[in-house]
C-alpha positions in Angstrom: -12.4 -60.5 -63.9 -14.5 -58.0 -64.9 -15.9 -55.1 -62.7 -18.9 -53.0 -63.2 -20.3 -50.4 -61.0 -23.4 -50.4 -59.2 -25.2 -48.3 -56.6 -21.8 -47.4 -54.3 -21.0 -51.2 -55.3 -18.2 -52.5 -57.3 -19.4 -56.0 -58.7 -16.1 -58.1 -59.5 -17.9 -60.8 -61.1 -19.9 -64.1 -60.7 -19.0 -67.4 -58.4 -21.7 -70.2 -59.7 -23.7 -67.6 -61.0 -24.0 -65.3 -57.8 -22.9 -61.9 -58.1 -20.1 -61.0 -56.2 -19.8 -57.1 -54.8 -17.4 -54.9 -52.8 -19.1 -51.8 -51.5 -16.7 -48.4 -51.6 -17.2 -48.6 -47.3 -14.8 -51.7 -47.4 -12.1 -49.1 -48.2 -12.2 -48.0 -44.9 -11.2 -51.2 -43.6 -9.0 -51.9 -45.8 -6.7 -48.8 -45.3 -7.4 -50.1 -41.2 -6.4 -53.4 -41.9 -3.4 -52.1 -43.9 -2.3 -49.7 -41.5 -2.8 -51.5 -38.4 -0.4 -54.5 -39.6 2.4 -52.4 -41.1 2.6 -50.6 -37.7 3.2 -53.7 -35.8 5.5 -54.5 -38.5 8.6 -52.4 -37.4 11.2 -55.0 -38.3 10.3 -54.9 -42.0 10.6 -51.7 -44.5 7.8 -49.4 -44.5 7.0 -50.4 -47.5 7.3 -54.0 -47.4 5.3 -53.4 -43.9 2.2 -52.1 -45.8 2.4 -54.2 -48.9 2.2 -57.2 -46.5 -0.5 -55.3 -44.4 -2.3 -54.7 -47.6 -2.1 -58.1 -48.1 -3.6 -59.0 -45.0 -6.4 -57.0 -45.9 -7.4 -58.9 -49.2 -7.2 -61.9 -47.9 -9.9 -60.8 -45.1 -11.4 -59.6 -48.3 -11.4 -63.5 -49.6 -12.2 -65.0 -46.1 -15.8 -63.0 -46.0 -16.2 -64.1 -49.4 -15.9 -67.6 -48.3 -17.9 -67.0 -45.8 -20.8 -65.8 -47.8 -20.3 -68.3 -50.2 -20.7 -71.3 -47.6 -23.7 -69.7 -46.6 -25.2 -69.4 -50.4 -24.1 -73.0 -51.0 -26.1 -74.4 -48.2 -28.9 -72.7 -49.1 -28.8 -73.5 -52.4 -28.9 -77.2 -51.2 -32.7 -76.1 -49.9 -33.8 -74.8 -53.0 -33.1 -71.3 -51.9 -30.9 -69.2 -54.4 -28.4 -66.9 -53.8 -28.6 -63.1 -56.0 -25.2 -61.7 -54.8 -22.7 -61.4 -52.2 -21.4 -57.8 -51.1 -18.8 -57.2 -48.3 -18.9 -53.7 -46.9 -17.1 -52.1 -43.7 -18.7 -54.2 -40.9 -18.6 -57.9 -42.9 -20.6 -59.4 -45.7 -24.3 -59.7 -46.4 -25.4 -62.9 -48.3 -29.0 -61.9 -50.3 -31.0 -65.1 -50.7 -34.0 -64.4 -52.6 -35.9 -66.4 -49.9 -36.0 -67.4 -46.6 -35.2 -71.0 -46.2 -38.7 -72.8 -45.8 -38.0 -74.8 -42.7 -36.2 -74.3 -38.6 -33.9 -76.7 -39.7 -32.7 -75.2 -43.2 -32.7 -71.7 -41.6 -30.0 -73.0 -38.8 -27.9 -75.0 -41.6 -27.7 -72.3 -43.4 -26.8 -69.8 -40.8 -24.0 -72.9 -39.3 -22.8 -72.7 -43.1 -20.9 -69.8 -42.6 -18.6 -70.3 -39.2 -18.2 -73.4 -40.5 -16.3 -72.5 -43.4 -14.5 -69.5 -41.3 -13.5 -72.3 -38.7 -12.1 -74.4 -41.6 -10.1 -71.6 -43.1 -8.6 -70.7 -40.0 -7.6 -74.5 -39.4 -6.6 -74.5 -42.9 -4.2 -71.2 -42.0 -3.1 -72.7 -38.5 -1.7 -76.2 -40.8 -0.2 -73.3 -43.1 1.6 -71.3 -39.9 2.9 -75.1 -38.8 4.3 -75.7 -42.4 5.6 -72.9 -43.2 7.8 -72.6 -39.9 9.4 -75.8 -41.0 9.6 -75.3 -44.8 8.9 -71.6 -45.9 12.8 -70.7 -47.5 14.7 -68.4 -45.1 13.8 -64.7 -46.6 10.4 -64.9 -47.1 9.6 -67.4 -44.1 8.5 -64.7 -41.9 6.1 -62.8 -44.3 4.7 -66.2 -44.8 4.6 -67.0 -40.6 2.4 -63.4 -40.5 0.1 -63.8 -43.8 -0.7 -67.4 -42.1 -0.9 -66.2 -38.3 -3.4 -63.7 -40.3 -5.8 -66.4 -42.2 -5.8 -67.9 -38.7 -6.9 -65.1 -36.4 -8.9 -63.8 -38.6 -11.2 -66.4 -39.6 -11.3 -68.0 -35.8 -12.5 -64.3 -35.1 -15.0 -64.4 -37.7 -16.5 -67.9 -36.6 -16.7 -66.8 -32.7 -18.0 -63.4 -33.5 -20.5 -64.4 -35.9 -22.0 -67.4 -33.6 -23.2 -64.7 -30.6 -26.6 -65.4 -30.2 -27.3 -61.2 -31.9 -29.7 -61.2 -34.9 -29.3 -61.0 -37.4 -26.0 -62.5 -37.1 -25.4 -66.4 -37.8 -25.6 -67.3 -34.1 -28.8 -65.0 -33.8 -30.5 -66.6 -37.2 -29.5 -70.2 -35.3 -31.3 -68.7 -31.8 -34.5 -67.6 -34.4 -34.9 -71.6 -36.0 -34.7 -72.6 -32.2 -37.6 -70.4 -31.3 -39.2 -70.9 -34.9 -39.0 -74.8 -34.1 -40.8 -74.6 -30.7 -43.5 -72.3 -31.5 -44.3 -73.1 -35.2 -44.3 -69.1 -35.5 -41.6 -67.7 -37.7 -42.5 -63.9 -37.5 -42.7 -64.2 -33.6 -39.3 -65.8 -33.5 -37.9 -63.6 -35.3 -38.7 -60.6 -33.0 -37.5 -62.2 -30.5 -34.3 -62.8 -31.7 -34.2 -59.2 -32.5 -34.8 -58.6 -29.1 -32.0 -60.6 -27.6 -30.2 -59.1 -31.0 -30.3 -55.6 -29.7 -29.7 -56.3 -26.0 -26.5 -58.2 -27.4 -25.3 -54.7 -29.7 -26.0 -52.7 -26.8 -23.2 -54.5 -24.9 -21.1 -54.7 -27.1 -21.6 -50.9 -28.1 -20.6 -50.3 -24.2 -17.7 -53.1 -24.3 -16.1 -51.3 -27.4 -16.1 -47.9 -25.7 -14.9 -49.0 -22.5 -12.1 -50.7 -23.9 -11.4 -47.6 -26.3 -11.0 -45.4 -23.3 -9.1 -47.7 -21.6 -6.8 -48.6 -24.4 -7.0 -45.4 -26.4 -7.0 -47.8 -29.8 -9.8 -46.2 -31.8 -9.5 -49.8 -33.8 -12.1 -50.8 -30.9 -14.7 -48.1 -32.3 -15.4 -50.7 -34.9 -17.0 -52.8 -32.7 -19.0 -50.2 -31.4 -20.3 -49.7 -34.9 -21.0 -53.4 -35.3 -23.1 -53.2 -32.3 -24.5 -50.4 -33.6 -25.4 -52.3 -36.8 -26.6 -55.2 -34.9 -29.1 -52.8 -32.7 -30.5 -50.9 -35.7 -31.4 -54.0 -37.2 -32.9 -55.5 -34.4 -34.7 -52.2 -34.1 -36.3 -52.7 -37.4 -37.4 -56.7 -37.1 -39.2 -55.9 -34.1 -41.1 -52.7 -35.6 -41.8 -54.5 -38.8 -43.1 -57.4 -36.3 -45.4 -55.1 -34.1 -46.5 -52.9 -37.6 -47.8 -56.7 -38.7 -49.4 -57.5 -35.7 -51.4 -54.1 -35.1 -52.5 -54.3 -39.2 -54.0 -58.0 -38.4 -55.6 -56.9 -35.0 -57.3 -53.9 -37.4 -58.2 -56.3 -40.3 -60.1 -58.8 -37.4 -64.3 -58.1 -37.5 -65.9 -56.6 -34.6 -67.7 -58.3 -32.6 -71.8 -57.9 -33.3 
């Protein structure tokens, strides 16, 4: 595979000709990942504890890939292609160079996604079963943890990304709903942003609660998702009013 360097991006390659990327924040999460494993690994060597944490954390890696990919695949199905995939700190971003024509392409495609995270995670919950019954004796519970992993993880991603938070999956299926019943995509789409923000503001307050209640800074993560989610809903809804003051200017006054 070969990797070439773009603007903080490492690009790894090409899946069906989209471009696949890891941006230099995914580090942080993958020293978290890592770290957070191999300390609830105290049974195992330290350094078998953070090889298989490392571990973990690549396969996360692969499961936002897949992810992404499900989503570029269904679009593609629309006529919409896919220019690259890049995962960074808070998940992965999917660029289609459109935006799917129709209500019902724009929900497929945003389903696309927890779909295929809800199909890894069965696919790691058959794993966890299997390998309790077959795995050989010394590596059987490495292999009980990597699958425990694939399952958690992607179940996580599935729920998570289904809240109804633009411009998350569940938020882009919220926008096709609103798109459908008023025939007005721009409109739809600040609304979503609306709910969107409302939606990172609590979970911006649920993170910090629970991190003072806790003390595990791993929460603060989700405060920064939130964060994400808000910023962007902040943007679609200026963009939104910028557009509709520049058409209330362009309309003729009235003789």
């Amino acid at each position: 595979m070969r990797v070439t360097v773009g603007r903080h991006t490492l690009f790894l390659g090409r899946v069906s000709g989209i471009r696949i990327g890891v941006h230099v924040s995914w580090l942080v999460l993958f020293a978290l990942v890592t770290l957070m494993v191999a300390s609830g690994l105290t049974s195992l060597p330290a350094a078998a504890g953070y090889a298989l944490g490392a571990l973990c954390a690549i396969v996360l890696f692969v499961s936002v890939v897949g992810h992404e990919l499900a989503h570029a695949f269904a679009a593609r199905r629309f006529g919409v292609g896919t220019a690259s995939i890049s995962v960074f700190l808070l998940g992965g971003i999917a660029t289609l160079e459109e935006e799917p024509a129709t209500p019902r392409a724009d929900a497929l495609v945003a389903l696309a996604g927890p779909a295929m995270s809800a199909l890894i995670a069965l696919g790691g919950c058959i794993g966890l079963l299997l390998a309790g019954r077959f795995a050989p004796f010394g590596i059987r519970d490495a292999t009980l943890i990597l699958a425990a992993y694939v399952t958690l993880a992607n179940a996580a991603l599935a729920v998570f990304n289904l809240l109804p938070a633009y411009p998350m999956d569940g938020g882009r299926v919220l926008r096709a709903v609103i798109w459908k019943r008023t025939n007005d995509r721009e409109r739809a789409t600040a609304v979503a942003a609306r709910i969107g923000m409302s939606c990172g503001l609590l979970i911006v307050a649920a993170a910090v609660l629970i991190c003072a209640a806790t003390h595990e800074l791993f929460f603060g993560w989700y405060a920064l998702l939130g964060t994400f989610i808000l910023r962007a809903g902040w943007s679609h809804e200026r963009a939104f009013q910028r557009a509709r003051r520049n058409v209330r200017a362009e309309l003729p006054a009235a003789a």
